[in-house]
N, CA, C and O atoms as CSV, one atom per row, in Angstrom:
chain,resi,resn,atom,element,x,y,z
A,1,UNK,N,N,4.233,-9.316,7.917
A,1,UNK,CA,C,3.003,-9.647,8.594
A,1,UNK,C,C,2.088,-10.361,7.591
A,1,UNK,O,O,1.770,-9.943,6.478
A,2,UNK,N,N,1.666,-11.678,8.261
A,2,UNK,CA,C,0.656,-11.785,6.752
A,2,UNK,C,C,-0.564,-11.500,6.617
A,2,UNK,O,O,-1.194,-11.330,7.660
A,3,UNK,N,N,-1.186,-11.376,5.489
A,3,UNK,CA,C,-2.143,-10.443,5.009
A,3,UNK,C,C,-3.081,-10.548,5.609
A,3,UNK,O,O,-3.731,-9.506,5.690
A,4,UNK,N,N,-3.714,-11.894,6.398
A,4,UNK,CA,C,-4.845,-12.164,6.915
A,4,UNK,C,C,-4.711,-10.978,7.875
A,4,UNK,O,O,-5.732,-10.302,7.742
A,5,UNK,N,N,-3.605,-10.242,9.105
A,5,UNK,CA,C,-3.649,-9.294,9.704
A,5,UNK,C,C,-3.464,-8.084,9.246
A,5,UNK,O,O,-2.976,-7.353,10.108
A,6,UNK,N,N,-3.630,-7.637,8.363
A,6,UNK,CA,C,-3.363,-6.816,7.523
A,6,UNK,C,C,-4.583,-5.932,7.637
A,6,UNK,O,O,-5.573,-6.552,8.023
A,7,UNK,N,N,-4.803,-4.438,7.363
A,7,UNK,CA,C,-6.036,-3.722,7.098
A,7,UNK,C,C,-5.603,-3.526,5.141
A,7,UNK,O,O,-4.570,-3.227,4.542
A,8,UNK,N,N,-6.914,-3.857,4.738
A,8,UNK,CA,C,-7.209,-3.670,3.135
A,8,UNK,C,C,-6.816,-1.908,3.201
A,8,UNK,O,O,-7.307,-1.137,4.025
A,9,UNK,N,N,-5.945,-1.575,2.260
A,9,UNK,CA,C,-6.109,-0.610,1.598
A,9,UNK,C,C,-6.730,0.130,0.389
A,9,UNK,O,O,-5.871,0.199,-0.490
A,10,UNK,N,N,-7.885,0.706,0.005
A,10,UNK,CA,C,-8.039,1.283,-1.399
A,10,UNK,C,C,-6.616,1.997,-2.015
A,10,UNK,O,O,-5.957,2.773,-1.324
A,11,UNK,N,N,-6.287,1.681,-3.217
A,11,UNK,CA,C,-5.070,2.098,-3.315
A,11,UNK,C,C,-5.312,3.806,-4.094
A,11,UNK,O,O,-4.589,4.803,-4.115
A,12,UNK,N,N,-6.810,3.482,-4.719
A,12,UNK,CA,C,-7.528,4.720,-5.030
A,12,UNK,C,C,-8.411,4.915,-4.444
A,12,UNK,O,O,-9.452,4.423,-4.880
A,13,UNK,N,N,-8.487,5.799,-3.040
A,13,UNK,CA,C,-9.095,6.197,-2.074
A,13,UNK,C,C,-10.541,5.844,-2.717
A,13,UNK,O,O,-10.758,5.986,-3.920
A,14,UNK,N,N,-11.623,5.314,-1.688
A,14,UNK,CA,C,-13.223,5.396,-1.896
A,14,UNK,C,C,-13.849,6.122,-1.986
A,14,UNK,O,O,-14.979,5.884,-2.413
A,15,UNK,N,N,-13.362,7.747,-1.540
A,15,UNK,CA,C,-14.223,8.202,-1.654
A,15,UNK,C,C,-13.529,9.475,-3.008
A,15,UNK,O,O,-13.641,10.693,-2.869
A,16,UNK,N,N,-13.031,8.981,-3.901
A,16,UNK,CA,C,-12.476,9.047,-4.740
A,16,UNK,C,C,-12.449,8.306,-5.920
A,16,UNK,O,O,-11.449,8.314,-6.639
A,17,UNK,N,N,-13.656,7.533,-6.245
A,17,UNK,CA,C,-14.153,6.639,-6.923
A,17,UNK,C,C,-13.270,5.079,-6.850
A,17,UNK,O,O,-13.537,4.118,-7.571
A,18,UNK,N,N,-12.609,5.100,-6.216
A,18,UNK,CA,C,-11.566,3.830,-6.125
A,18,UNK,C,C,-12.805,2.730,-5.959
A,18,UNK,O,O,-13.878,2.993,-5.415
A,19,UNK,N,N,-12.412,1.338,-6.585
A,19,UNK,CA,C,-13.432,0.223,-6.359
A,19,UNK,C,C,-12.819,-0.313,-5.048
A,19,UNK,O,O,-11.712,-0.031,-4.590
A,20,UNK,N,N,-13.688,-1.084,-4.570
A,20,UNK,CA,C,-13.736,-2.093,-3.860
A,20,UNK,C,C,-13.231,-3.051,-4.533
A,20,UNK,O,O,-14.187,-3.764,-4.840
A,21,UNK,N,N,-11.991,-3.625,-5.073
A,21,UNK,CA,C,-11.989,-4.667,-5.923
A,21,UNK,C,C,-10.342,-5.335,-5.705
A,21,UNK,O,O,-9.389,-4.625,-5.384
A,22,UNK,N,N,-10.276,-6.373,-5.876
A,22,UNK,CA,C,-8.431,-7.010,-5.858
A,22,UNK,C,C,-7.557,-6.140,-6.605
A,22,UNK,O,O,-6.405,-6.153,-6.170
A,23,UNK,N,N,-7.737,-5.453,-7.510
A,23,UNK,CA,C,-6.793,-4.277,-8.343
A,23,UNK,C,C,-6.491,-3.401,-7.578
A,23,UNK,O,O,-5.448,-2.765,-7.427
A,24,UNK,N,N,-7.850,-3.373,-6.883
A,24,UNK,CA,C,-7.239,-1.509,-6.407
A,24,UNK,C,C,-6.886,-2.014,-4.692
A,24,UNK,O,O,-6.165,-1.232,-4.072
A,25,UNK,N,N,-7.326,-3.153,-4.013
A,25,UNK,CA,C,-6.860,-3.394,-2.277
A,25,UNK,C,C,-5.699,-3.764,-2.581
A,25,UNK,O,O,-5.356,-4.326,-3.621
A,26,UNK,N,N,-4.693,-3.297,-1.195
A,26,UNK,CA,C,-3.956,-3.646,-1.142
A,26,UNK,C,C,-3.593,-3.837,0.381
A,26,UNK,O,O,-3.759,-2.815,1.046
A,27,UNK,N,N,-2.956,-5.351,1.326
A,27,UNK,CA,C,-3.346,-5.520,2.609
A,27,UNK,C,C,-1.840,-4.532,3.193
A,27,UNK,O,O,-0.852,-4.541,2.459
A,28,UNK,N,N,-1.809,-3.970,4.125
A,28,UNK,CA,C,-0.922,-3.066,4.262
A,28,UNK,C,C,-1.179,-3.286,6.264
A,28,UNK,O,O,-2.216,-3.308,6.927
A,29,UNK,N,N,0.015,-3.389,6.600
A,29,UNK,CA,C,-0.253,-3.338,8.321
A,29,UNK,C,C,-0.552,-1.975,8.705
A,29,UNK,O,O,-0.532,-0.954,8.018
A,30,UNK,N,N,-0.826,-2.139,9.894
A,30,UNK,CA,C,-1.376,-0.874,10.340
A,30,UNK,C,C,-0.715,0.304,10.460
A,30,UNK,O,O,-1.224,1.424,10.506
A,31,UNK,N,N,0.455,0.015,10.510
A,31,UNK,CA,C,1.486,1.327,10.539
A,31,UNK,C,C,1.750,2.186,8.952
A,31,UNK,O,O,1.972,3.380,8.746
A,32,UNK,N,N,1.613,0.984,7.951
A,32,UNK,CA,C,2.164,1.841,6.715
A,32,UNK,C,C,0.999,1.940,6.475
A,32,UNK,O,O,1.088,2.557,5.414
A,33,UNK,N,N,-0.721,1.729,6.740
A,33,UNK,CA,C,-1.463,2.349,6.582
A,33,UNK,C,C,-1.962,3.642,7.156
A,33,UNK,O,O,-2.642,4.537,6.654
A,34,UNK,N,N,-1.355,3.470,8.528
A,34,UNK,CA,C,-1.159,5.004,9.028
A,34,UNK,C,C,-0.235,6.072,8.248
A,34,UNK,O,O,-0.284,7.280,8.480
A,35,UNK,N,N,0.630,5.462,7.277
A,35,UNK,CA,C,1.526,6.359,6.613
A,35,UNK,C,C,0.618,6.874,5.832
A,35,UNK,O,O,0.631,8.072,5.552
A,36,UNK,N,N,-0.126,6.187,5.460
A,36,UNK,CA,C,-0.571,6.597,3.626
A,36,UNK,C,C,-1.418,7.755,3.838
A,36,UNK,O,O,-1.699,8.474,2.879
A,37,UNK,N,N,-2.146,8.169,5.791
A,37,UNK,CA,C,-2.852,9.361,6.037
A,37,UNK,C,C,-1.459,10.096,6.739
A,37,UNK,O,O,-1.511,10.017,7.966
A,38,UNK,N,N,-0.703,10.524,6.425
A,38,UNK,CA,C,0.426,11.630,6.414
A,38,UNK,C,C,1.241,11.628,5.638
A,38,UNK,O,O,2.447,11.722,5.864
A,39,UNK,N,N,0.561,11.489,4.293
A,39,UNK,CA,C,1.998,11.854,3.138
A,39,UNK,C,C,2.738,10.952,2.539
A,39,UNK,O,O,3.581,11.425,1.777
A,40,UNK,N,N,2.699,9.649,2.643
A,40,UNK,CA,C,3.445,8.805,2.316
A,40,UNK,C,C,2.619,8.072,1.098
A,40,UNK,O,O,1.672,7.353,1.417
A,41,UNK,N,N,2.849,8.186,0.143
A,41,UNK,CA,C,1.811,7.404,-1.023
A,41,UNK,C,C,2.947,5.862,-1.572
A,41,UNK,O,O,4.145,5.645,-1.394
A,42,UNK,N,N,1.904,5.103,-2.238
A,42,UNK,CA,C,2.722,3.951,-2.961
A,42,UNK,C,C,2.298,3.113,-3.722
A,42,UNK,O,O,1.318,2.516,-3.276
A,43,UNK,N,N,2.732,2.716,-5.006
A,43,UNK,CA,C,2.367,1.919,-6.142
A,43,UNK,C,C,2.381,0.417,-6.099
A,43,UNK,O,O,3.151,-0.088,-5.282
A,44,UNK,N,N,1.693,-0.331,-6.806
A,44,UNK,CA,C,2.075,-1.448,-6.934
A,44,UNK,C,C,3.179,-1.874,-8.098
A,44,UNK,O,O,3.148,-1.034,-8.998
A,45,UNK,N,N,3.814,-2.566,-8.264
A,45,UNK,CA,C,4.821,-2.988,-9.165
A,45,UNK,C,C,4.600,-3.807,-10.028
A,45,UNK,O,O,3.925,-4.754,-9.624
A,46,UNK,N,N,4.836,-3.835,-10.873
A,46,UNK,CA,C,4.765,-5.283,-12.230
A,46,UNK,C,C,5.085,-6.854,-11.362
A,46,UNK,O,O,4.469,-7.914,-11.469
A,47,UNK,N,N,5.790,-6.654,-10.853
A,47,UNK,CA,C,6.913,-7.944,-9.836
A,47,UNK,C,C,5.335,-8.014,-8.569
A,47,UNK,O,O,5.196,-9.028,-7.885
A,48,UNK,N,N,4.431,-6.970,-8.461
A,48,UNK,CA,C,3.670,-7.388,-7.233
A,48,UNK,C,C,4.514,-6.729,-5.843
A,48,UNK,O,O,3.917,-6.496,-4.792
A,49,UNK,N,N,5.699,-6.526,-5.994
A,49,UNK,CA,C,6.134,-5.414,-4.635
A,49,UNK,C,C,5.307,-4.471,-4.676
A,49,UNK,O,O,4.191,-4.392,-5.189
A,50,UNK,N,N,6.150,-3.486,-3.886
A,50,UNK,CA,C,5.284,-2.115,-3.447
A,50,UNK,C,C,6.826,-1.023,-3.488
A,50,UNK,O,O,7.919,-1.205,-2.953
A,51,UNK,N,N,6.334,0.101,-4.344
A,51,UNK,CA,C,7.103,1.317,-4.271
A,51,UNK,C,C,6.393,2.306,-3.182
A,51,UNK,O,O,5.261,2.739,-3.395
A,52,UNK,N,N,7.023,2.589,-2.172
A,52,UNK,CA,C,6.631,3.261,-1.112
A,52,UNK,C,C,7.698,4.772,-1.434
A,52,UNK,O,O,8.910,4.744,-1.647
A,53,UNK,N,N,7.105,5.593,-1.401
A,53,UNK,CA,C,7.878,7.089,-1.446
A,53,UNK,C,C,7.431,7.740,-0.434
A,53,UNK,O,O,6.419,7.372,0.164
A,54,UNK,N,N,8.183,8.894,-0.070
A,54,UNK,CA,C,8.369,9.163,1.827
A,54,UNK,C,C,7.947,10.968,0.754
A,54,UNK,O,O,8.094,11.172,-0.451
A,55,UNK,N,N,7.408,11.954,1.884
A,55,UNK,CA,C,7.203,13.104,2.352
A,55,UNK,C,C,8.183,13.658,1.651
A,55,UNK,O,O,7.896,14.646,0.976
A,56,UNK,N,N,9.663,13.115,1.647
A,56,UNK,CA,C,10.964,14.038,1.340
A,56,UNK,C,C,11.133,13.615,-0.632
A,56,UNK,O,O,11.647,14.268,-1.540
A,57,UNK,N,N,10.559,12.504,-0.628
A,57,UNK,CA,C,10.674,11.795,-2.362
A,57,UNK,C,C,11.501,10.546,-1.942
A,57,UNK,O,O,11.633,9.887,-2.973
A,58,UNK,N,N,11.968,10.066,-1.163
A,58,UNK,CA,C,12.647,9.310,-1.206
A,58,UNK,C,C,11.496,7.800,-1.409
A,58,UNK,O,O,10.427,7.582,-0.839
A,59,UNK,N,N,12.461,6.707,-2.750
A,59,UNK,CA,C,11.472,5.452,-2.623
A,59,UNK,C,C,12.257,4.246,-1.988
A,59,UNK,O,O,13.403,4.132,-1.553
A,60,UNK,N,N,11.373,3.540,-2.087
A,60,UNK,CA,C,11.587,2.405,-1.165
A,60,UNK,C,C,11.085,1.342,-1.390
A,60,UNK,O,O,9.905,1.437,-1.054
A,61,UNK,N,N,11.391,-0.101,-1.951
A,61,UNK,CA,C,10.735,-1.091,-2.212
A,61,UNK,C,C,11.186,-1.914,-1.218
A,61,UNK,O,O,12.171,-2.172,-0.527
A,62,UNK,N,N,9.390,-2.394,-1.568
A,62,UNK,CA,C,9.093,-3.871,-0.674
A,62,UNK,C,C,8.081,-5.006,-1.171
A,62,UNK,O,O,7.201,-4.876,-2.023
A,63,UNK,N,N,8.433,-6.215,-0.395
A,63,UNK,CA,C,8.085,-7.304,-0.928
A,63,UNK,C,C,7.430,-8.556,0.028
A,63,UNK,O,O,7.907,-9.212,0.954
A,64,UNK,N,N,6.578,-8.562,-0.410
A,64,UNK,CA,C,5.130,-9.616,0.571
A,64,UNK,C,C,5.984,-10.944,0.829
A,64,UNK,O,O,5.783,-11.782,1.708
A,65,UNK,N,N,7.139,-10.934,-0.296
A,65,UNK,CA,C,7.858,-12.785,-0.247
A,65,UNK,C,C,8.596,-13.185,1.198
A,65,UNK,O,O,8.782,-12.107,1.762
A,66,UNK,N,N,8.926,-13.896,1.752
A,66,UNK,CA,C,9.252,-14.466,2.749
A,66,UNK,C,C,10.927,-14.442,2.290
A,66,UNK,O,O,11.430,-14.898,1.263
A,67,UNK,N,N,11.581,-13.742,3.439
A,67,UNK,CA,C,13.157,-13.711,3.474
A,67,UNK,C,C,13.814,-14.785,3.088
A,67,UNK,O,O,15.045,-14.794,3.102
């Protein structure tokens, strides 16, 4: 999805001192932002992917690049 539809994520919650800033947003669709409120947390990568880890530990990478 591209980012313009995307909801911004704090990647360090706001009300958790996280900035408002390009470091810490990250544009995430609405569904894996619904993840991130039930358990599902995820990093950014050196490469700019995303390490997504699930409830059980399991990870999962992904990538903004076009197939």
């Amino acid at each position: 999805m591209p980012a313009e539809d995307c909801d911004l994520d704090h990647m360090t919650p706001y009300g958790e001192s996280g900035a408002t800033s390009v470091t810490n947003l990250a544009p995430l669709c609405r569904h894996d932002h619904r993840l991130r409120n039930v358990g599902w947390a995820y990093r950014r990568l050196d490469t700019g992917d995303y390490e997504w880890t699930s409830r059980l530990g399991l990870t999962y990478h992904t990538s903004g690049r076009s197939p």
